[in-house]
N, C-alpha and C positions, 0 to 999 in steps of 0.2 A: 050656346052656353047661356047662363041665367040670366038675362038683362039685371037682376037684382045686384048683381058680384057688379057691376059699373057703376054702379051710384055711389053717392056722396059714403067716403068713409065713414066712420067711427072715430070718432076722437079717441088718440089712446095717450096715458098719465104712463108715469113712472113705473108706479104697481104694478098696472096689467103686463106692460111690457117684460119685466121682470119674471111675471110669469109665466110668461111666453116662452119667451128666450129658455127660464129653467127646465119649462116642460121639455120643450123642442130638444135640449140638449140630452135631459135625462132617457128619450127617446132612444136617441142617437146613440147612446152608451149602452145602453138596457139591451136594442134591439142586435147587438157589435156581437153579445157571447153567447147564443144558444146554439151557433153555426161551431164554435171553438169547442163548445162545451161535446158537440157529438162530436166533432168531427176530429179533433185536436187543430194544433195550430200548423197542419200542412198544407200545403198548398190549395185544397178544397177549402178547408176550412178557412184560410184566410179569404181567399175570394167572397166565399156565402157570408163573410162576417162584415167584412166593406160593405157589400151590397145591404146585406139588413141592416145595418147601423146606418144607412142611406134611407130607405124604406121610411123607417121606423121616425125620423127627424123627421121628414119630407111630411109624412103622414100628419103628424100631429102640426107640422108649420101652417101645412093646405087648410088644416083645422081651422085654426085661428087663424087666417087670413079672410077667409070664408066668411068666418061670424065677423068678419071687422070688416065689412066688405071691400075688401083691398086686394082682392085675390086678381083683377085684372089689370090693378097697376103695377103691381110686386113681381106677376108673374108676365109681365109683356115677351110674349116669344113674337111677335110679329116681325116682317123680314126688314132689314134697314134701307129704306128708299127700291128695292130692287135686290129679288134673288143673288144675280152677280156683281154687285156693292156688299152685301153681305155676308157674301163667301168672299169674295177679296180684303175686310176688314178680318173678317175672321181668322182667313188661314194666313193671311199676311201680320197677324198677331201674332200666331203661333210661330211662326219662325224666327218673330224677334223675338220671344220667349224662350225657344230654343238657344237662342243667341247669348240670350243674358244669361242662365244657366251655365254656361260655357265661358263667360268672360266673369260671372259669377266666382265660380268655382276657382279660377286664378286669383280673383282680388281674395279670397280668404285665402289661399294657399299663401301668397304674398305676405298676408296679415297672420299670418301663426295660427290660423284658426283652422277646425278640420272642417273637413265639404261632408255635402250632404252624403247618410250612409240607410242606401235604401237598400241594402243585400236582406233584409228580411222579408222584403216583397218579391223582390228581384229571382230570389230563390225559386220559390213560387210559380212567379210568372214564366220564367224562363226553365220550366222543368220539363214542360214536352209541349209539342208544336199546339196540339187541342189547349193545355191550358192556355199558352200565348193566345191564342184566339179568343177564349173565355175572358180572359181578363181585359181585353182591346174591348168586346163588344160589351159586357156587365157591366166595367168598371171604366176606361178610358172614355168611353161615349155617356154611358149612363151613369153611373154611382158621380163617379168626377165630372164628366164635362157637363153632363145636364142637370145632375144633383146636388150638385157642391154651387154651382149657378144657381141655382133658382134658390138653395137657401142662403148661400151669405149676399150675395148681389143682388138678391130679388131677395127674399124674405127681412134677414138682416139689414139690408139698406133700407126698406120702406120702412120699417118698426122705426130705426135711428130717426131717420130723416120726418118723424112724425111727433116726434118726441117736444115737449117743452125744453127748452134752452137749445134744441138741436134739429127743430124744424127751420129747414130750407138753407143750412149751414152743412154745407159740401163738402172741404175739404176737410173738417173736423168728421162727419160719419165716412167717412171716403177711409181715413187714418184708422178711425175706429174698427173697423169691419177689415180693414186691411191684417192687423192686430190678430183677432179674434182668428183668422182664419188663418194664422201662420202658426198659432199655439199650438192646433192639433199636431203637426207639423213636428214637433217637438223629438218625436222618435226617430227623425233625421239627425238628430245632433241641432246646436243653435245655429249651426252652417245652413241647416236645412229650414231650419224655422225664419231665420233671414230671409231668405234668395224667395221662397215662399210668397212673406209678407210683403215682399218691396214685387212681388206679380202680383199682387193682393189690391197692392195702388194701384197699379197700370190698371187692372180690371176693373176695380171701382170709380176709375176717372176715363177709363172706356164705355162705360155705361153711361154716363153724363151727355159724349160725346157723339151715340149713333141712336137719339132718339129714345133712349130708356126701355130700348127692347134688349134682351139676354143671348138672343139669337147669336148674333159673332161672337159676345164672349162664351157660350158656348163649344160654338166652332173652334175657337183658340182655343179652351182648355183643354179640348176633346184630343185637336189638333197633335197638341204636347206632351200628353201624357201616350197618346199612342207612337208619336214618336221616341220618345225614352224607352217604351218598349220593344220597341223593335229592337233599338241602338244595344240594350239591355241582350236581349236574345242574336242579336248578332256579333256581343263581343264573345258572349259563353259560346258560340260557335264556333270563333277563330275567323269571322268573318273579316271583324274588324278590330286593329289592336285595340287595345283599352283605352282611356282616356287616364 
């Protein structure tokens, strides 16, 4: 890679960030419906429209990282101390992620609130054994676990954490970013947008924690969402009662 992408960043203000951030989104959104628009909103189509609305943010983030040369501190995949340190934080994340989902979902039932309601994905994913595998490898590994990393824990945390008033102040962009990435979230119900944002912590103060490489939280995210689907296509099965 470019020795130049490790040198001294770019100073970035208020403005450009703003810019950033709006490009990056409007990416994200723009790139979401040409996949719907062919295809409807069935199962193909939702897959190809995650993954482009992934694509299309990712794209334009790597942009402006690139020109701000911060693209090798934003994006550190490097492994945490050791291959098998970094799959043991990884996937030993993902099972307390699993976990909290699980004890989540009680404390809102407890509280009057409803739990997260993903049957609009869930449809989808779980309609025949190939899409389950499409969706585990596009979207559980890549759209989610590598792509939703690298832009709100890598992209959106270096932009924060660079910022006037909000350079090198952790647990305010840690909140911030935690936020931002549970709004999308929003088509779960506020159940889902919860349980979401408070993994949104964990993750942002996971990164803190194994050296500012994305690698395990990767593994975690990857981890969790391919487990939901399984769990997902094993209950449409009768493998396993429902929760």
């Amino acid at each position: 890679m470019d020795a130049n992408l490790y040198s001294q960043p770019r100073p970035l203000g208020w403005w450009r960030f703003i810019l950033q951030f709006v490009t990056v989104v409007f990416a994200y959104m723009a790139m979401s419906l040409p996949a719907v628009a062919v295809f409807g909103m069935g199962p193909l189509g939702l897959l190809l429209s995650v993954v482009g609305s992934m694509v299309g943010g990712l794209l334009v983030a790597w942009l402006w990282l690139r020109a701000d040369r911060a693209l090798g501190e934003a994006w550190n995949l490097s492994a945490f101390r050791n291959g098998r340190r970094t799959m043991l934080v990884g996937f030993g994340s993902a099972l307390g992620i699993v976990a909290w989902f699980t004890v989540g979902g009680m404390l809102l039932r407890a509280l009057g609130m409803p739990t997260p309601d993903v049957s609009i994905l869930m449809d989808g994913i779980t309609s025949s054994p190939l899409m389950l595998a499409a969706w585990i490898v596009l979207v559980a590994w890549l759209a989610a676990g590598l792509g939703e990393e690298l832009l709100w824990r890598g992209f959106l945390m270096d932009r924060l954490l660079r910022l006037p008033g909000l350079r090198g102040q952790i647990w305010p962009v840690i909140i911030i970013q935690a936020i931002i990435f549970g709004l999308p979230h929003i088509y779960q119900g506020w159940g889902g947008t919860i349980l979401t944002g408070i993994i949104g912590l964990y993750l942002g103060w996971l990164r803190t924690r194994v050296g500012w490489t994305l690698l395990p939280l990767v593994l975690a995210h990857a981890g969790v969402d391919t487990v939901m689907m399984l769990l997902g296509y094993a209950q449409k099965m009768g493998w396993v009662a429902a929760g």
